[in-house]
N, C-alpha and C positions, 0 to 999 in steps of 0.2 A: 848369320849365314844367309847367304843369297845367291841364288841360281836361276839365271836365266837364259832360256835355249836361243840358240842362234837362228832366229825366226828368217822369214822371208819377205819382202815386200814387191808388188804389185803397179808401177807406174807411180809410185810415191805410198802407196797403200798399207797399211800393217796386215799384213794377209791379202785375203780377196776382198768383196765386199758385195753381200746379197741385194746389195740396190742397184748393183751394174745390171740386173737377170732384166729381159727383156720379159719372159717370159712370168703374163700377170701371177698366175699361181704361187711361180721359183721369187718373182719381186715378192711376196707378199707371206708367203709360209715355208720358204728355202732353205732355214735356216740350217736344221737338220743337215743338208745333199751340201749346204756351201762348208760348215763342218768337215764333213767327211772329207771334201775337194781340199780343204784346207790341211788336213791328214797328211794324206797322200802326196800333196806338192813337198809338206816338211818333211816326208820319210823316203821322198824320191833323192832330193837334191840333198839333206844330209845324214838319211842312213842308207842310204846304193837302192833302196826299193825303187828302181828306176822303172818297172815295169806298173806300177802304180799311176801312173801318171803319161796318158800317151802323146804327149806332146812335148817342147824343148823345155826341161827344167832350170835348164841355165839361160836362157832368154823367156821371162816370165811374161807372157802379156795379158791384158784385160780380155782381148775377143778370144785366146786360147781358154780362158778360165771363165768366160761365159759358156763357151763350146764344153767344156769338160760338164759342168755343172749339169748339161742336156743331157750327157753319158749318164749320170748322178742319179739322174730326177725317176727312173725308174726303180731304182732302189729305196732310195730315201722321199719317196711324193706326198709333196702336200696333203693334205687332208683334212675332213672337218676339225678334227679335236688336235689335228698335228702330231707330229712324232712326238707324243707325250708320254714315253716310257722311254728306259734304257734300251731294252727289250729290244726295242721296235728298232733304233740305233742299232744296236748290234749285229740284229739278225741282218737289216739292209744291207750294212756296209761290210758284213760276213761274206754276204751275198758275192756283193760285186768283187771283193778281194778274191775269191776263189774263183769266177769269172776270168778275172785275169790270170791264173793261174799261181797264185799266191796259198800255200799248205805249212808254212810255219809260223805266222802271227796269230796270233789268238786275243782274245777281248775278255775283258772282266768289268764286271759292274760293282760299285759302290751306292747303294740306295740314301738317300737322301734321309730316310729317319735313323740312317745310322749315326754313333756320335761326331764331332765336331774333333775331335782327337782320332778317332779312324781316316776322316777326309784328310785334316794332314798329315796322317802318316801316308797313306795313298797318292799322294800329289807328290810330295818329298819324292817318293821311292819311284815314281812313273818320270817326274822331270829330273831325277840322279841318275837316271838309266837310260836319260836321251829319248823320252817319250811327252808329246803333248797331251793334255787330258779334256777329251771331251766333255761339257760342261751342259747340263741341263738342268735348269728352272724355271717354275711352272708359274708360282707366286710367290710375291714380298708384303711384309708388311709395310715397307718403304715405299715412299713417293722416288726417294732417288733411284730407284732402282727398276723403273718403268719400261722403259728400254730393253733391258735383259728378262721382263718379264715372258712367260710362255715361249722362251728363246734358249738355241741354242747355241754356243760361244766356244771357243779354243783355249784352254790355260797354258803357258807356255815356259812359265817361269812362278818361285816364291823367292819371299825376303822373312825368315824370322826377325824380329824385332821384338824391342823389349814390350811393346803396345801389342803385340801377340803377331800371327802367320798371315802375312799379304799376298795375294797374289795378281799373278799379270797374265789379263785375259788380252783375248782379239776377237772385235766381230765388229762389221761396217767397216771393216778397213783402216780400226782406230785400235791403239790401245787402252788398256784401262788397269788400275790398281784397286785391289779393293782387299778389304780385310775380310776373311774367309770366316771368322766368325761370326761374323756382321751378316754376309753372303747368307751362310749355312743357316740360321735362325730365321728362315723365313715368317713365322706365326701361323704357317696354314700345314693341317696335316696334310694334304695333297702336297706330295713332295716331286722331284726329281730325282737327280743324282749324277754321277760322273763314272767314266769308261777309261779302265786303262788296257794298256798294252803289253801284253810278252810274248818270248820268240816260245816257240815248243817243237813237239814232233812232227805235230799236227796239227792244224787249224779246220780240219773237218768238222770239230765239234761245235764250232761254232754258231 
């Protein structure tokens, strides 16, 4: 089984890409606000949330998605230890969705010490339902996994295979596949975790 959302690109880009940010702090600890920005362009252009996003969804550019990320950056702002909870994720980007006038998405967390059978059930059911899943880890015990370390990334798609559940992340403007049990096993109990999405009555609670 395999399911992959109909993502967006950027001037050639997989998404955006937090190295465009002018702005030293958004280049350097963005990762969070370029996430959310990366949210919001996929639920404008293909679930109608077009007021998510105030600029032309169907002509995507690099200085519009630098400028959006500025709107971001008070939500979601750098900081010394970084958006390093879901918590923190949520509450911002709750923030600015209600800002724009947005009262029926709501947010759910998945903590990082929870099992490896819970995450892909959680991923499954967020990208079967036409939702990307914000992704946050803190630390690996992997060298290859450097990059996405204290970083936060897009999942946009999985592949079950018989070698177990893969998934396909975005962040720098690239794609990437990784085996989510591999991912999930980081070695350190300082975990992260992953945010999905559903519609409700209300997203006040958020």
């Amino acid at each position: 089984m395999k399911r992959i959302l109909d993502y967006f690109s950027i001037d050639g880009a997989v998404g955006g890409n937090q190295e465009w940010f002018h702005n030293f702090l958004m280049y350097m600890g963005g990762c969070a606000a370029a996430t959310a920005c990366d949210c919001c362009i996929y639920l404008a252009l293909r679930r109608g949330m077009t007021h998510f996003y105030p600029y032309n969804v169907h002509q995507l550019t690099k200085q519009d998605y630098i400028d959006f990320s500025g709107k971001m950056k008070p939500y979601l702002k750098p900081r010394v230890n970084g958006v390093n909870k879901t918590s923190l994720f949520t509450e911002g980007f709750g923030k600015y969705l209600r800002d724009v006038g947005e009262d029926s998405l709501m947010m759910e967390e998945l903590s990082g010490t929870e099992s490896l059978e819970k995450a892909e059930d959680f991923i499954r059911r967020q990208i079967d339902s036409g939702y990307p899943v914000p992704y946050l880890m803190l630390k690996h015990k992997k060298e290859c996994y450097k990059d996405f370390v204290w970083h936060w990334f897009l999942c946009y798609g999985y592949e079950e295979r018989e070698d177990g559940f893969w998934i396909t992340v975005a962040t720098y403007g690239e794609a990437s596949v990784f085996s989510l049990g591999d991912l999930w096993d980081t070695g350190y109990e300082e975990k992260g975790g992953i945010v999905g999405f559903k519609t409700g009555v209300s997203a006040a609670g958020i």
